[in-house]
C-alpha positions as CSV (number, residue, x, y, z in Angstrom):
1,X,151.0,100.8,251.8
2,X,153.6,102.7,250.5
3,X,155.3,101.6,246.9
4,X,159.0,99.9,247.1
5,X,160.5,99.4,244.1
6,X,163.0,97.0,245.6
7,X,160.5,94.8,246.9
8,X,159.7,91.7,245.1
9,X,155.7,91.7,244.2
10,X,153.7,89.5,245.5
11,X,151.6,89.2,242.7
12,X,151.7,91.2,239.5
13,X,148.4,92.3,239.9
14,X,148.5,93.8,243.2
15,X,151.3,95.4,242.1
16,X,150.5,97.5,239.3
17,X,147.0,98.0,241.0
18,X,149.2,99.8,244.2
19,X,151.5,101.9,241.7
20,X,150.0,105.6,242.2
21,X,148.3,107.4,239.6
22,X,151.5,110.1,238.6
23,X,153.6,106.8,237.3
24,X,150.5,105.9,234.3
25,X,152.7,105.9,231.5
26,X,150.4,107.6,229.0
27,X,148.7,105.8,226.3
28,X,149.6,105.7,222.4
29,X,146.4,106.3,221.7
30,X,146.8,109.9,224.1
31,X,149.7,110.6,222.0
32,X,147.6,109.7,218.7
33,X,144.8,112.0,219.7
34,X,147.1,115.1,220.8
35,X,148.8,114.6,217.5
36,X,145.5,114.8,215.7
37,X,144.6,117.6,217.5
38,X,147.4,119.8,217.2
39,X,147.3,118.9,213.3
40,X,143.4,120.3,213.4
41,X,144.0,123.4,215.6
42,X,146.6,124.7,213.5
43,X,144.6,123.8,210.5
44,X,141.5,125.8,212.3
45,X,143.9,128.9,213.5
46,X,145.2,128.9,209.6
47,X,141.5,129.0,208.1
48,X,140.2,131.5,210.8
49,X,143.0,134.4,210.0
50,X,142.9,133.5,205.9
51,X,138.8,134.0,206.4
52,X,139.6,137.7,208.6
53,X,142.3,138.5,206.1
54,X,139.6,138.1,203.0
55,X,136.9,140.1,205.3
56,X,139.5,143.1,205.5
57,X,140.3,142.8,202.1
58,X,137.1,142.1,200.3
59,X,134.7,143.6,202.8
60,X,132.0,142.2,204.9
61,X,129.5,139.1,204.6
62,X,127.9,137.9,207.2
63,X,128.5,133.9,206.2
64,X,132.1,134.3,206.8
65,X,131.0,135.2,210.4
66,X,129.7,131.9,211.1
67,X,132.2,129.9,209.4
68,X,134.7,132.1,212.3
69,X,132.7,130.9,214.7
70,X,132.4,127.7,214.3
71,X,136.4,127.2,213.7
72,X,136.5,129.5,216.7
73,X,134.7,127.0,218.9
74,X,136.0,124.1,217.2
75,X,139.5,125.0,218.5
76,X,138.7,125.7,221.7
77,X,137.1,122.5,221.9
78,X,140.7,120.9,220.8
79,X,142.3,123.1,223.2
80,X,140.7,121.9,225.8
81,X,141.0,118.1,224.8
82,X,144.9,118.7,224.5
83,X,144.9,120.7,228.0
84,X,142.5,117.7,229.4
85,X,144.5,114.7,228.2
86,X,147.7,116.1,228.7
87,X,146.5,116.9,232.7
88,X,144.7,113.5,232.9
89,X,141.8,115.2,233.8
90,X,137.7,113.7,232.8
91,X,137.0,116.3,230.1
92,X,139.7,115.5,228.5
93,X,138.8,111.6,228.2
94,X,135.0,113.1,227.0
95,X,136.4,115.5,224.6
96,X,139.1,113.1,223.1
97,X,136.6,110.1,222.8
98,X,134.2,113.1,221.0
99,X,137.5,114.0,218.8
100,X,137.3,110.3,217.4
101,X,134.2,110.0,216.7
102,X,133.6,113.1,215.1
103,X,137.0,112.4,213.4
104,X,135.7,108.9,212.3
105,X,132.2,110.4,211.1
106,X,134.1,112.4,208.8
107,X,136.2,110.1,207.5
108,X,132.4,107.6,207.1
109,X,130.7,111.0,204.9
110,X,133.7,111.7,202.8
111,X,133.5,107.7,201.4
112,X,130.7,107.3,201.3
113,X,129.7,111.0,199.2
114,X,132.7,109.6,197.1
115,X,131.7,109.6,193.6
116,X,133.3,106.5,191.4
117,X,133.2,108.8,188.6
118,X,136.8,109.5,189.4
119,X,137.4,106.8,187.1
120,X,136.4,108.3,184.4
121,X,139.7,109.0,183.4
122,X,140.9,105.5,183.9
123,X,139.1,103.6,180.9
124,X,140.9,100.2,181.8
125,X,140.3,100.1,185.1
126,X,137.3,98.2,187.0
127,X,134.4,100.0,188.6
128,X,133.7,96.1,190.6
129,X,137.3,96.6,191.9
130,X,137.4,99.3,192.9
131,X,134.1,99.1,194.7
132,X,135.6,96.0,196.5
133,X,138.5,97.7,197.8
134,X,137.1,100.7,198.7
135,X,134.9,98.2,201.0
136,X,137.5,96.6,202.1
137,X,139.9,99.9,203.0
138,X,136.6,101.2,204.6
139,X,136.5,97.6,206.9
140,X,139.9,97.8,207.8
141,X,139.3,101.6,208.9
142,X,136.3,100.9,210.9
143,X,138.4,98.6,212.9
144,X,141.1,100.8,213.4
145,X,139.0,103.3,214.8
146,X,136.7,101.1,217.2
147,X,140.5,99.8,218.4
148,X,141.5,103.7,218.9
149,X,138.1,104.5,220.3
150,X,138.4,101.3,222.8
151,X,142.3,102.4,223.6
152,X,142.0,105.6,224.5
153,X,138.7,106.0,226.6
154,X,137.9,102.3,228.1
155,X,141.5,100.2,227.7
156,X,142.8,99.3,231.4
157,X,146.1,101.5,230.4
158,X,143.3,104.5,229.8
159,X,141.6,103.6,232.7
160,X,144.5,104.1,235.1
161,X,146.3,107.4,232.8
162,X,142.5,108.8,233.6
163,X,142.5,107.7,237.0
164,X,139.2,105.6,236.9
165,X,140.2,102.2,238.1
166,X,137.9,99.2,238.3
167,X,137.4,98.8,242.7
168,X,139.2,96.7,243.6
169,X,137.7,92.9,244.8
170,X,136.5,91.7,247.9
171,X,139.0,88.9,248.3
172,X,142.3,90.7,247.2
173,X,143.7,92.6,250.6
């Protein structure tokens, strides 16, 4: 059946389940991630000719090889999740639900190697409160990123930007 937009819908549901694939507004959380990413490749692109310009200027070590690499692979990795999400394609949902998580990890190992010896040079402040709302900031990030995780790889909006829609049931013809 072919999709007027003049028609009045029968049902809400059967509408939106007959629109084609190409009209899947994309999600915010899409938009989040290619942000994100772009933000990291140009980071990664930065670091990579800074780490060639000290190897020509300093002279060679083999460490500084790796650490190429691994940016090197890292940004083709974010290449391919912005070329995959922006072309609604499967790797690019698999790639941007690996961008989050790994993006999440992160942000889990930098609080939690987070010394409160910063406070050192606060004498007046309060190590308990500071304890408590860095548990509390770390809650209210945990849920943010289970929400952005959920939004962008498993939400139905996700679901039909992707293309991977639930089948439909028996009884709705």
């Amino acid at each position: 059946m072919k999709h007027n937009p003049y028609a009045a819908p029968l049902s809400i549901h059967l509408e939106l389940r007959e629109l084609p694939q190409a009209t899947a507004k994309k999600p915010r959380a899409a938009w989040i991630v290619q942000i994100f990413c772009v933000f990291f490749l140009v980071s990664f692109v930065v670091g990579i000719m800074r780490t060639l310009h000290l190897l020509a200027t300093i002279g060679n070590d083999t460490s500084a090889y790796w650490g190429i690499l691994g940016r090197a692979l890292f940004a083709v990795a974010l290449v391919f999740t912005l070329l995959g999400t922006q072309r609604r394609i499967w790797y690019g949902r698999v790639l941007g639900l690996l961008f989050i998580a790994a993006f999440f990890v992160g942000i889990v190992l930098v609080n939690l190697t987070a010394k409160a010896s910063r406070l050192a040079a606060f004498p007046l402040s309060d190590l308990s409160a500071y304890e408590v709302g860095e548990l509390v900031g770390m809650g209210l990030t945990t849920c943010a990123m289970i929400y952005w995780f959920y939004a962008f790889g498993f939400s139905e909006k996700a679901r039909n930007y992707f293309g991977r829609k639930r089948p439909a049931a028996a009884n709705d013809s």
